[in-house]
VOLOMAR-931645 format. One record per residue (C-alpha): residue number from 1; residue in three letters; x, y, z. Coordinates in steps of 0.5 Angstrom, whole numbers. Each point is the difference from the previous one (the first is absolute). Layout:
BEGIN
zaza/drenmar/c1/c2/c3
NUM/ala/X/Y/Z $
...
# end
This chain:
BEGIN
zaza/drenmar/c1/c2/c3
1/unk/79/116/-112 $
2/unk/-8/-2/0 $
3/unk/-5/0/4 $
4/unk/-2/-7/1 $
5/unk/-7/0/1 $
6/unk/-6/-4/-2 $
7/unk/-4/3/-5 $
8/unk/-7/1/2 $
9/unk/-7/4/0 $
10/unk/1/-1/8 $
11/unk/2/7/5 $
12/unk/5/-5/4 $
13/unk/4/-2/-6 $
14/unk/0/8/-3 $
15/unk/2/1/7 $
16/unk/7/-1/-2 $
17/unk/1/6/-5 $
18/unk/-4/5/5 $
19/unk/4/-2/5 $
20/unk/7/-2/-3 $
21/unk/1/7/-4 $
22/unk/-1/3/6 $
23/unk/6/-3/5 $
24/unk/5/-1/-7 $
25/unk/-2/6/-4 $
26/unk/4/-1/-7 $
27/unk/3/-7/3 $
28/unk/-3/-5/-7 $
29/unk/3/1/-6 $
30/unk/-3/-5/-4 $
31/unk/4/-6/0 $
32/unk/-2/-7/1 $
33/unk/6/-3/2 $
34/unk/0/3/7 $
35/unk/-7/0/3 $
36/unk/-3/3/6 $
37/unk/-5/-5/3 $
38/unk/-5/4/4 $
39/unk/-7/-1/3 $
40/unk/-4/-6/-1 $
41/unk/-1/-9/0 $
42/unk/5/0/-5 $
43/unk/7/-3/2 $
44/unk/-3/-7/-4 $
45/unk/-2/3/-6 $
46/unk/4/-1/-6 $
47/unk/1/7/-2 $
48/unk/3/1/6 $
49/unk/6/-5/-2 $
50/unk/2/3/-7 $
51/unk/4/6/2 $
52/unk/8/-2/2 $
53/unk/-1/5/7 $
54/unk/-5/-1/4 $
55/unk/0/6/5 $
56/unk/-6/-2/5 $
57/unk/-4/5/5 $
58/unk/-6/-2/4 $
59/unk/-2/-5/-5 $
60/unk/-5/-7/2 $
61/unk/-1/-7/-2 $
62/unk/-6/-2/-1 $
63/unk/-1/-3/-7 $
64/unk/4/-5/-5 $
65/unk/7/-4/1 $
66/unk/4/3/6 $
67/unk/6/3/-3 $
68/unk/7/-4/0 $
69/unk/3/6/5 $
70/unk/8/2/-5 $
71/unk/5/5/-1 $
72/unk/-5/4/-4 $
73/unk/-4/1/5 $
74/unk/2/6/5 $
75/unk/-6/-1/6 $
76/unk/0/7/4 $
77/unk/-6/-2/3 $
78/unk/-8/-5/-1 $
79/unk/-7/1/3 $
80/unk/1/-4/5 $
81/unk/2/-6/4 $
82/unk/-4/-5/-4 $
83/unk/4/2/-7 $
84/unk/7/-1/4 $
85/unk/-3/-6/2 $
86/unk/-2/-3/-8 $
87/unk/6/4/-2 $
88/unk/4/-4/5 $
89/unk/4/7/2 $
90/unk/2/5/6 $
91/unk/-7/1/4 $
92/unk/4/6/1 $
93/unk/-2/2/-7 $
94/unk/-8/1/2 $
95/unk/-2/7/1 $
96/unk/-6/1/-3 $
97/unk/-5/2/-6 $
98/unk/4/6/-4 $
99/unk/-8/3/-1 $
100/unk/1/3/8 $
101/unk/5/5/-2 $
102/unk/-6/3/-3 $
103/unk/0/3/8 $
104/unk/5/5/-3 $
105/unk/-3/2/-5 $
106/unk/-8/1/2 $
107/unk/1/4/5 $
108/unk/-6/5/-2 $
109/unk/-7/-3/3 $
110/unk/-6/1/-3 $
111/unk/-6/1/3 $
112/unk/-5/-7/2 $
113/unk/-6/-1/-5 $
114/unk/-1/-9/1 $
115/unk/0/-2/7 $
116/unk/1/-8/-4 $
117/unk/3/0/-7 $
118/unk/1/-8/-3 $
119/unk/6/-1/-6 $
120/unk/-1/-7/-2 $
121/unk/6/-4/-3 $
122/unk/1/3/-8 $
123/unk/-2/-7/-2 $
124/unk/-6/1/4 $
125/unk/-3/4/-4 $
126/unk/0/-4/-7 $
127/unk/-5/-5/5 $
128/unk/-5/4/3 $
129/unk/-2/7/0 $
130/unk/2/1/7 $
131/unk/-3/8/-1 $
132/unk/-6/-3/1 $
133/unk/1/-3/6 $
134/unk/4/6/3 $
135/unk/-7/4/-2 $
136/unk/-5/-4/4 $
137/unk/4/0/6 $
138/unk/1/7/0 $
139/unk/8/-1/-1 $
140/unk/4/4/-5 $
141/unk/4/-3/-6 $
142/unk/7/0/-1 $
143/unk/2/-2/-7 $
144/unk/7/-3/0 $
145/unk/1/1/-6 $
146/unk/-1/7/-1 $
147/unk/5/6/0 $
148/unk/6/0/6 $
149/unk/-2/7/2 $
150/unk/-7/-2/0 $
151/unk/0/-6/4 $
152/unk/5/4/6 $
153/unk/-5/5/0 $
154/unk/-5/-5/1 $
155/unk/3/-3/5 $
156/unk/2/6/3 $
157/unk/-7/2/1 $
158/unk/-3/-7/4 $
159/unk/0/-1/7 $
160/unk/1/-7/-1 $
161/unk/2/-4/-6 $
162/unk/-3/-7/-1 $
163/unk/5/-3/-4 $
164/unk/0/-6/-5 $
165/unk/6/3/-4 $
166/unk/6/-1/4 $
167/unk/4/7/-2 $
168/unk/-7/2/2 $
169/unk/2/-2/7 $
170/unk/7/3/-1 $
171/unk/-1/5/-3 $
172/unk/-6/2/6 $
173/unk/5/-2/6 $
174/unk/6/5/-4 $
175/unk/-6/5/1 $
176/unk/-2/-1/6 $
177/unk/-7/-2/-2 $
178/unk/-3/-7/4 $
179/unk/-1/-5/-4 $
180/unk/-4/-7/0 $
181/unk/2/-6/-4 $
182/unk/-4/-4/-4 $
183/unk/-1/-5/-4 $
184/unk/-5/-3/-6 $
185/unk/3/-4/-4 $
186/unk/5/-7/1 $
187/unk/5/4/-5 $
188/unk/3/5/6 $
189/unk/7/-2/2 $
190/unk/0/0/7 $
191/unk/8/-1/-1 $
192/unk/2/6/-3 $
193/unk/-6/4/5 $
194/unk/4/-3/6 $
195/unk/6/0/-2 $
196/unk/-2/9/-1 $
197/unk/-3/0/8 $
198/unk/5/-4/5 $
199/unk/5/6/-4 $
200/unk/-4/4/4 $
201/unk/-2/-4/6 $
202/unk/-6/-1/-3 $
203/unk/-5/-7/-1 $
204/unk/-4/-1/-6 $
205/unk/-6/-2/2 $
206/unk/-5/0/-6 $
207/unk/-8/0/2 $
208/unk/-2/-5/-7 $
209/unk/-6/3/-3 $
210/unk/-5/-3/-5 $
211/unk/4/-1/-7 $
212/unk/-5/3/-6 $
213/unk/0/1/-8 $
214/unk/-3/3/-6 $
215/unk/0/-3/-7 $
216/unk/7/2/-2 $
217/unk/5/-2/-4 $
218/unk/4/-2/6 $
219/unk/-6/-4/3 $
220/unk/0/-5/-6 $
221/unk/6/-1/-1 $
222/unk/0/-2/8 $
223/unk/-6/-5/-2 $
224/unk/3/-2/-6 $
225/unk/7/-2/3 $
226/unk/-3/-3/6 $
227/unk/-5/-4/-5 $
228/unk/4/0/-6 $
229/unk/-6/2/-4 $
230/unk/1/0/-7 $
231/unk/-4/4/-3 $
232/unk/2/9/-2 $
233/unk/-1/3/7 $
234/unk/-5/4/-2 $
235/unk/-6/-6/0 $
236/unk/1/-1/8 $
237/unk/-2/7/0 $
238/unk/-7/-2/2 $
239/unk/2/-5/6 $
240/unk/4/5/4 $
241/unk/-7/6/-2 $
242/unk/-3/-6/4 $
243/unk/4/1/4 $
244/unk/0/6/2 $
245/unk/-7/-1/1 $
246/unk/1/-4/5 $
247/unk/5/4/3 $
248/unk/-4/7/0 $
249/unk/-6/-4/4 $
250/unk/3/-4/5 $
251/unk/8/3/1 $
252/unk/1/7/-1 $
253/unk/-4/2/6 $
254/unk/4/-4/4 $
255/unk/7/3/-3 $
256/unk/-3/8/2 $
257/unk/-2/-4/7 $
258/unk/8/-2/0 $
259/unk/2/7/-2 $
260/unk/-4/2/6 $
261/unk/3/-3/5 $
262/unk/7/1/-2 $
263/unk/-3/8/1 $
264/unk/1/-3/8 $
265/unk/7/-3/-1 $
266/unk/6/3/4 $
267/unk/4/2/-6 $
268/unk/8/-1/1 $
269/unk/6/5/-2 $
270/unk/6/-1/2 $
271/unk/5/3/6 $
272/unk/2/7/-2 $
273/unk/7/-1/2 $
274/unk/1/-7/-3 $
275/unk/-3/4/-7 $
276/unk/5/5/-1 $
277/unk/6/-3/3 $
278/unk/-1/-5/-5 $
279/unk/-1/5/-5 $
280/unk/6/4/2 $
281/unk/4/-7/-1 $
282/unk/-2/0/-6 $
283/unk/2/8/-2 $
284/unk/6/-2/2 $
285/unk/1/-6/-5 $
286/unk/-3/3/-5 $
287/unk/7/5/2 $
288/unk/4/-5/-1 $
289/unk/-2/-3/-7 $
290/unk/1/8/-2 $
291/unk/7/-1/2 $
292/unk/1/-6/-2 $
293/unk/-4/1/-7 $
294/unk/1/7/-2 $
295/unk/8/-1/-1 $
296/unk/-1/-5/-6 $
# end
């Protein structure tokens, strides 16, 4: 059996082996054919598809083709409501995001440094360095990228976390940490964010702020798909520098105004009782693919 997740620079993604290790220690023993599908948007990826067995365990969909739900599949449990829904299964399948486990995990507390931490998406720091941001508003930075340890410790370590990212919320409501959620570019998918939140009796309600950009690879590519641009990436470099001149004179004042008035917002966090009996509902599955699986 694998541990089916999708590869990535992002702590969500790596959340998988930091945490599946840990319920299922010595449960994966490298074969393809039967694979575990755990954390993440990922049920219509293709790499999902490829394995002859499909055990599913708190799992989303979100992006791709939705999965023809056969034989191969053995569903034990899927985000929330919204994934049965698409996958045309028992609602009875939701539970939640399997990051909340981390509740039974982090139970040592660090002491508060940030009263306002901010984690961007993984991909919105490929757009605009958000740190800069963060810096001029007086907010600590959280880069989704870097190490697990790193990122719970930060966490940890905030009073209320401003969360772009939504394993930053996850992962901030497991802990027991506030969160506001936020929104700077079309690309966040309030699918999956939803189909997370009402798991936990929960609405997400993103507050919009401005979209902003470097010259990045990333930002040409976005120019030259949407313009069909037909000349090497490098020579829009001066247009988006152009625009960036703009943006430091007329908008990036007003994302830090943005960012001092989410400073005021009432920060959500799930009831205690609806988080842990979800998370003890999903120990209890994790027991039963242990049964089910460690005989094979």
């Amino acid at each position: 059996m694998i541990l089916n997740y999708f590869q990535s620079n992002n702590f969500g993604d790596a959340l998988n082996p930091y945490i599946f290790n840990h319920f299922l220690p010595n449960f994966f023993d490298g074969d393809p054919e039967v694979s575990f599908v755990g954390i993440g948007s990922i049920l219509g990826l293709s790499h999902v598809r490829k394995a002859n067995k499909k055990i599913v365990f708190s799992s989303g969909f979100a992006y791709g083709a939705i999965p023809s739900v056969d034989s191969s599949f053995d569903i034990f449990c899927v985000r929330g409501p919204l994934t049965c829904e698409a996958l045309k299964i028992n609602k009875n399948l939701a539970v939640s995001d399997g990051a909340i486990l981390l509740q039974f995990m982090e139970k040592k507390e660090d002491d508060k440094k940030y009263k306002f931490s901010f984690i961007p998406h993984w991909e919105s720091m490929e757009k605009f360095n958000w740190e800069t941001i963060c810096e001029m508003s007086d907010v600590h930075y959280i880069k989704p990228t870097d190490s697990i340890d790193s990122v719970l410790s930060q966490i940890k370590q905030s009073e209320v976390v401003i969360a772009e990212a939504m394993h930053g919320a996850i992962v901030a409501d497991a802990l027991r940490v506030p969160w506001i959620p936020v929104k700077a570019y079309k690309g966040i998918n309030f699918f999956k964010w939803q189909d997370w939140a009402s798991s936990l009796n929960l609405e997400y309600n993103p507050i919009q702020i401005k979209s902003l950009y470097n010259d990045t690879n990333f930002t040409r590519k976005v120019i030259r798909d949407k313009t069909g641009y037909p000349l090497p990436l490098g020579t829009l470099s001066p247009v988006v520098r152009m625009y960036e001149v703009y943006q430091s004179m007329f908008l990036v004042q007003g994302v830090v105004r943005e960012f001092e008035k989410l400073k005021l917002v009432a920060p959500s966090l799930s009831n205690d009782t609806i988080l842990n009996s979800k998370g003890n509902q999903l120990l209890t599955t994790l027991d039963k693919i242990k049964k089910k699986y460690s005989q094979d």
